[in-house]
C-alpha positions as CSV (number, residue, x, y, z in Angstrom):
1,X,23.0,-37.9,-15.3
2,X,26.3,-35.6,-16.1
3,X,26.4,-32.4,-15.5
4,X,25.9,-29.6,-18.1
5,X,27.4,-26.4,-18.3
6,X,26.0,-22.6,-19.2
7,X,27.4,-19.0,-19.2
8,X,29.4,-17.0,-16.6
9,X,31.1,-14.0,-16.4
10,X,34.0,-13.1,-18.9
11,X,37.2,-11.5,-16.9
12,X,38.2,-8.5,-19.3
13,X,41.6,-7.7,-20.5
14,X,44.1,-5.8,-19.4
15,X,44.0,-3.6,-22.5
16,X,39.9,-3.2,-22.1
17,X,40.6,-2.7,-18.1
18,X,43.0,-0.1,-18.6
19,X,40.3,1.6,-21.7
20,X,38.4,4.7,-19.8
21,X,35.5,3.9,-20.9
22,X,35.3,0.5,-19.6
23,X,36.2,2.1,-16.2
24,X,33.1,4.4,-16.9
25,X,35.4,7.6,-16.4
26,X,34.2,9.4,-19.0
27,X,32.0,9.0,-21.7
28,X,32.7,8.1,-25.4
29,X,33.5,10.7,-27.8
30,X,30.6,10.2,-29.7
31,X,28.2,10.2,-26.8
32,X,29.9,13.9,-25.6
33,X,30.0,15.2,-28.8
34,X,25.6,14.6,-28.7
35,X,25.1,15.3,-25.6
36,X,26.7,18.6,-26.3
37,X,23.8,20.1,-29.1
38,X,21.6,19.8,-26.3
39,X,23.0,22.4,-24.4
40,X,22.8,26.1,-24.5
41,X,25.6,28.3,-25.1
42,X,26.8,30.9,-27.2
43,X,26.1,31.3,-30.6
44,X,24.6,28.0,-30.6
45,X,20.6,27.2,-29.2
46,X,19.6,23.9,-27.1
47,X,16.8,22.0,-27.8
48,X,16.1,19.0,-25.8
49,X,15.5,15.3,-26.9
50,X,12.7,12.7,-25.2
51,X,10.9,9.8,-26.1
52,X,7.8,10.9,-23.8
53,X,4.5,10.8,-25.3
54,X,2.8,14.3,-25.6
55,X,0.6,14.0,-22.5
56,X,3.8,12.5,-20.4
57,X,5.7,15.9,-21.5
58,X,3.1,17.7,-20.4
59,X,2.7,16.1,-16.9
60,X,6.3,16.3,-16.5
61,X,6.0,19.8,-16.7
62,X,2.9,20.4,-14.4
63,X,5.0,19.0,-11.7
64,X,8.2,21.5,-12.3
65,X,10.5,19.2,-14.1
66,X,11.8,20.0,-18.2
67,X,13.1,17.5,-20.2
68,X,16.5,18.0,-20.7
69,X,17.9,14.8,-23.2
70,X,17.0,11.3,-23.9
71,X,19.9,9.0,-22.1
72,X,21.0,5.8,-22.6
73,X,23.9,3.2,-21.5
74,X,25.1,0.3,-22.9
75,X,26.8,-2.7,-22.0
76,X,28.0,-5.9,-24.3
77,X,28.6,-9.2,-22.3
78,X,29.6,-12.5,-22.8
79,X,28.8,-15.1,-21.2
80,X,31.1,-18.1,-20.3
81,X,30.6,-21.7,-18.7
82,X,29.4,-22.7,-15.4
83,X,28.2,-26.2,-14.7
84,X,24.7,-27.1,-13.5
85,X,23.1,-30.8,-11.8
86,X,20.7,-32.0,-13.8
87,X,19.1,-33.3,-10.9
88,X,19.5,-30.4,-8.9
89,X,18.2,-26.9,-8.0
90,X,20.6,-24.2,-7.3
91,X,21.4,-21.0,-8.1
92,X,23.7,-20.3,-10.8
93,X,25.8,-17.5,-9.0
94,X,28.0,-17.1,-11.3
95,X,25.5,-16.4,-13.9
96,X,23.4,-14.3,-11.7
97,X,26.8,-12.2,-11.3
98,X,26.6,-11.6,-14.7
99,X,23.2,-10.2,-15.3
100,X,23.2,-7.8,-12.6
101,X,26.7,-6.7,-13.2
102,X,26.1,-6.0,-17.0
103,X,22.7,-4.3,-16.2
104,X,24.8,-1.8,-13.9
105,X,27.3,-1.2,-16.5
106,X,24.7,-0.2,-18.6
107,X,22.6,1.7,-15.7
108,X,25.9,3.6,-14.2
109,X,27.0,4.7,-18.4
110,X,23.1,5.9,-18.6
111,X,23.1,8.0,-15.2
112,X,26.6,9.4,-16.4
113,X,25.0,10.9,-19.7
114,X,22.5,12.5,-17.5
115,X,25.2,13.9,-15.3
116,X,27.0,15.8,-17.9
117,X,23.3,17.6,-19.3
118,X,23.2,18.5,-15.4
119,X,19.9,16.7,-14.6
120,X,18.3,15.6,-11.4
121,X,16.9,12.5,-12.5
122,X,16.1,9.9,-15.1
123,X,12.2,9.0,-16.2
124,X,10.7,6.6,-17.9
125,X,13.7,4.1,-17.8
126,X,13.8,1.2,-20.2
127,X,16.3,-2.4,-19.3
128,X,16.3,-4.7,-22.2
129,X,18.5,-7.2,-23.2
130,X,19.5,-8.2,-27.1
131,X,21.4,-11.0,-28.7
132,X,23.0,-10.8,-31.8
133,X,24.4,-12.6,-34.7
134,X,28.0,-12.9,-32.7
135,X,26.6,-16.1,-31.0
136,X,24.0,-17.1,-28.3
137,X,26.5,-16.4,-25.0
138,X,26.9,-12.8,-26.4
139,X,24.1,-10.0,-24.8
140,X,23.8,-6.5,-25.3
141,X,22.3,-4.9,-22.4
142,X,20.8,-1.4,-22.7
143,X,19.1,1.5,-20.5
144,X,17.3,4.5,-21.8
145,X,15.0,7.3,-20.7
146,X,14.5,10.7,-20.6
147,X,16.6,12.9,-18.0
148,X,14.4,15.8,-17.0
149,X,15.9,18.8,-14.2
150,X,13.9,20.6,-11.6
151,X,12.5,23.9,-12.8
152,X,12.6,25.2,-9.4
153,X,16.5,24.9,-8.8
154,X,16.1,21.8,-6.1
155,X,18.5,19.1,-6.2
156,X,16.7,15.8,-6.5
157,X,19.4,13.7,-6.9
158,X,19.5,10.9,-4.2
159,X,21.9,10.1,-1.5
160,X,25.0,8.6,-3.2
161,X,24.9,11.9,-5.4
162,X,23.4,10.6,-8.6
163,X,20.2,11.5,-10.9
164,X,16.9,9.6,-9.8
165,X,15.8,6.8,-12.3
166,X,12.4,5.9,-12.5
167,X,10.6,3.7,-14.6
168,X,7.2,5.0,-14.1
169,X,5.4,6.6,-16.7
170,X,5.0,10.3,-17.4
171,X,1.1,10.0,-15.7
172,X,2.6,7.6,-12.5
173,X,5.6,10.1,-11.9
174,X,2.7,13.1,-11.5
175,X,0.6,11.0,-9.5
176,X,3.6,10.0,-7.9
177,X,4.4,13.6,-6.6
178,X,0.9,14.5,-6.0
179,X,1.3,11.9,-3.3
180,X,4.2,13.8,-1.2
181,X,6.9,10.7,-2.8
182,X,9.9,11.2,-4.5
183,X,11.7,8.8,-6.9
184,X,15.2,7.6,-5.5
185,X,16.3,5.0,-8.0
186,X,15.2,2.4,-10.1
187,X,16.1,-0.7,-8.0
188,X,17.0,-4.4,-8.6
189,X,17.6,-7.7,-8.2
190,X,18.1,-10.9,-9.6
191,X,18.4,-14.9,-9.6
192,X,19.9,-16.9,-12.1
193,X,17.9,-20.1,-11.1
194,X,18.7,-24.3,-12.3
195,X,15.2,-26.2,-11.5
196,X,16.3,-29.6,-11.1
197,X,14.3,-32.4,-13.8
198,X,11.9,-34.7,-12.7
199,X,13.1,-38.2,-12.7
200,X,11.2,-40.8,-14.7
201,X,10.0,-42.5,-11.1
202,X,8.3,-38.9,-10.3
203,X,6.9,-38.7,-13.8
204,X,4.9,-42.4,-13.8
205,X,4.1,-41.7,-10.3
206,X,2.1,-38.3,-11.0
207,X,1.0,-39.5,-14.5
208,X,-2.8,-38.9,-14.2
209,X,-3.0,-37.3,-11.2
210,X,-4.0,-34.0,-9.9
211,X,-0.8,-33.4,-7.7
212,X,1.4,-30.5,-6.3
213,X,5.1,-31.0,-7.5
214,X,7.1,-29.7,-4.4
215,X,10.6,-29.7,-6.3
216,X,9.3,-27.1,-9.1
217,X,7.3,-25.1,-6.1
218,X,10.3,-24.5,-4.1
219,X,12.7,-24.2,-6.4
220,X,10.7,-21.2,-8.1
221,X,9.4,-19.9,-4.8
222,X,13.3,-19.4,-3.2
223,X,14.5,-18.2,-7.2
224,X,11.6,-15.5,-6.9
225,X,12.7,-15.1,-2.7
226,X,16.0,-14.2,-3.6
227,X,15.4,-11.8,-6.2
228,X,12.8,-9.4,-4.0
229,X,15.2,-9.7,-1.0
230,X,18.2,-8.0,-3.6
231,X,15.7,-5.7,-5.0
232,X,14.4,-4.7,-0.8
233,X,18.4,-4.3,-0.1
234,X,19.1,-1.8,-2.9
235,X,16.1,0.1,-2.2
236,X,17.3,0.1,2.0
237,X,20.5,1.5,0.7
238,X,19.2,4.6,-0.7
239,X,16.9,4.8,2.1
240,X,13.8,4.6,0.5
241,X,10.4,4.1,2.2
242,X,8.8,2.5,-0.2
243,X,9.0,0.6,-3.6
244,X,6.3,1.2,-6.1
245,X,5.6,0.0,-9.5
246,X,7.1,-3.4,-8.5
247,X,6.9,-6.2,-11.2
248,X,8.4,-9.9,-11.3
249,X,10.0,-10.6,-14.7
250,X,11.2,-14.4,-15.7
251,X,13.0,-15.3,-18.5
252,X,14.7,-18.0,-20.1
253,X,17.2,-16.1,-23.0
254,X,19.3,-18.9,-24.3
255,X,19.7,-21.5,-21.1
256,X,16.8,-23.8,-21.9
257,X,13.5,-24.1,-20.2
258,X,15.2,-25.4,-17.2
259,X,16.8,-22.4,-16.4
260,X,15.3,-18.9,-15.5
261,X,16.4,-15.7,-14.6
262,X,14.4,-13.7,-12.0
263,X,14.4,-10.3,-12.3
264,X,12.3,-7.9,-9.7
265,X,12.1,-4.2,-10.6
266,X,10.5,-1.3,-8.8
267,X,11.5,2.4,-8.3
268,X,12.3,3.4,-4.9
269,X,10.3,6.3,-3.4
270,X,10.7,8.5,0.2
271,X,8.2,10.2,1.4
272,X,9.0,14.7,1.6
273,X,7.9,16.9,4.4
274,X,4.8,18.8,5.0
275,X,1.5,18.4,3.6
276,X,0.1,17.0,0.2
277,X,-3.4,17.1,-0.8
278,X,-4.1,14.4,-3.6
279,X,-6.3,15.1,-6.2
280,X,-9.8,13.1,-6.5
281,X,-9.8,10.7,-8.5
282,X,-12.5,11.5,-11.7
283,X,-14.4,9.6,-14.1
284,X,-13.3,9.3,-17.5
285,X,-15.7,7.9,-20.2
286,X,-13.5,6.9,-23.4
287,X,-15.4,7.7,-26.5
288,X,-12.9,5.3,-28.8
289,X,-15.4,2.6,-28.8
């Protein structure tokens, strides 16, 4: 069977290497000038922006933390050509290049618009990824959430100097703190994964049969592997104790149903000194039918 081919990674320009923004130096006009009605200062009054629900604002609070802007980061890929065996499982590297690289464009521009409103971390963080009308190998990929700041002057930021990111909710991120944890960083990884097709031999051989199919078992067992081993080496580098919240994502965007990305998410955690007493757990009897 010939080989087929799928996206990779587009090299940019000169012109949009040498453009500050794609260098994530400083962030767009726009995105300042927004950023800057949040803030207090003379003659003018902050107000903050969030989309937390009323109950997370108010947990968020109880634990010491103010909202202090909704954040977001944005990055716009295309996706090239990389060949695949039809008859064989692999990764795709290039392609698994690609989807982590433009989720931390989008993750870095995010954690830079909470750096200028001066906040220690990020909650309730959002990764999506759209495609448009510019063609199918064209993604937008996007990260939002709310930046909140320590009400007690602390710095929470972690230990390569930047806000937290969390993808808990408002209720997790309390429970999370009753606990003695801290939030480090969202963390990540992925695999860009080509299951190799069945040939027609394996197909009449199974036909009617209750049967394990060891090519599609291992191929999705090492895709899923590889993903939590990236996801267990970001969290190591921030020195994290833990990951909590942890889920495995799959997805086939525009490859076909023989290709899947593998995305594992969590949000890294370390555990503070001294002593935490957690709350009991209560009983709560919903009266919404």
């Amino acid at each position: 069977m010939a080989d087929e081919e799928i996206g990779e990674t587009e090299v940019a320009t000169d012109e949009e290497a040498a453009h500050p923004f794609f260098e994530g130096a400083q962030l767009p006009p726009d995105a300042a000038r927004r950023l800057a009605e949040l803030e207090d200062r003379p003659g003018h009054k902050g107000m903050f922006t969030s989309d937390l629900s009323v109950n997370e604002f108010l947990l968020i609070k109880e634990v010491g933390f103010h909202p202090v802007g909704f954040v977001m980061g944005s990055s716009i890929y295309h996706l090239g050509i990389q060949t695949r065996r039809w008859s064989q499982s692999q990764e795709l590297a290039k392609l698994t290049e690609a989807m982590y690289n433009a989720r931390e464009l989008a993750m870095n521009r995010m954690d830079a618009e909470a750096l200028e409103l001066g906040a220690d971390g990020v909650v309730g963080v959002r990764l999506d990824v759209n495609y448009y009308e510019w063609g199918s190998d064209t993604a937008e990929f996007i990260a939002v959430g709310t930046a909140v700041k320590a009400e007690d002057g602390k710095s929470y930021r972690n230990n390569q100097g930047k806000p937290f990111t969390s993808d808990l909710s408002g209720q997790d991120f309390w429970t999370l703190l009753q606990t003695g944890h801290v939030p480090l960083g969202l963390v990540m990884g992925t695999c860009v994964y080509h299951i190799a097709h069945r040939s027609l031999g394996q197909t009449v051989r199974s036909a009617g049969q209750n049967i394990e199919l060891p090519n599609f078992t291992q191929a999705l067992y090492e895709a899923r592997e590889l993903a939590m081993t990236r996801m267990q080496d970001e969290a190591n580098e921030l020195g994290a104790t833990g990951i909590v919240g942890v889920r495995l994502e799959e997805k086939t965007h525009m490859w076909g149903d023989h290709t899947i990305e593998f995305l594992s998410l969590g949000t890294a955690v370390v555990k503070t000194e001294g002593e935490h007493q957690i709350p009991v757990p209560q009983t709560i009897i919903s009266l919404d039918g």
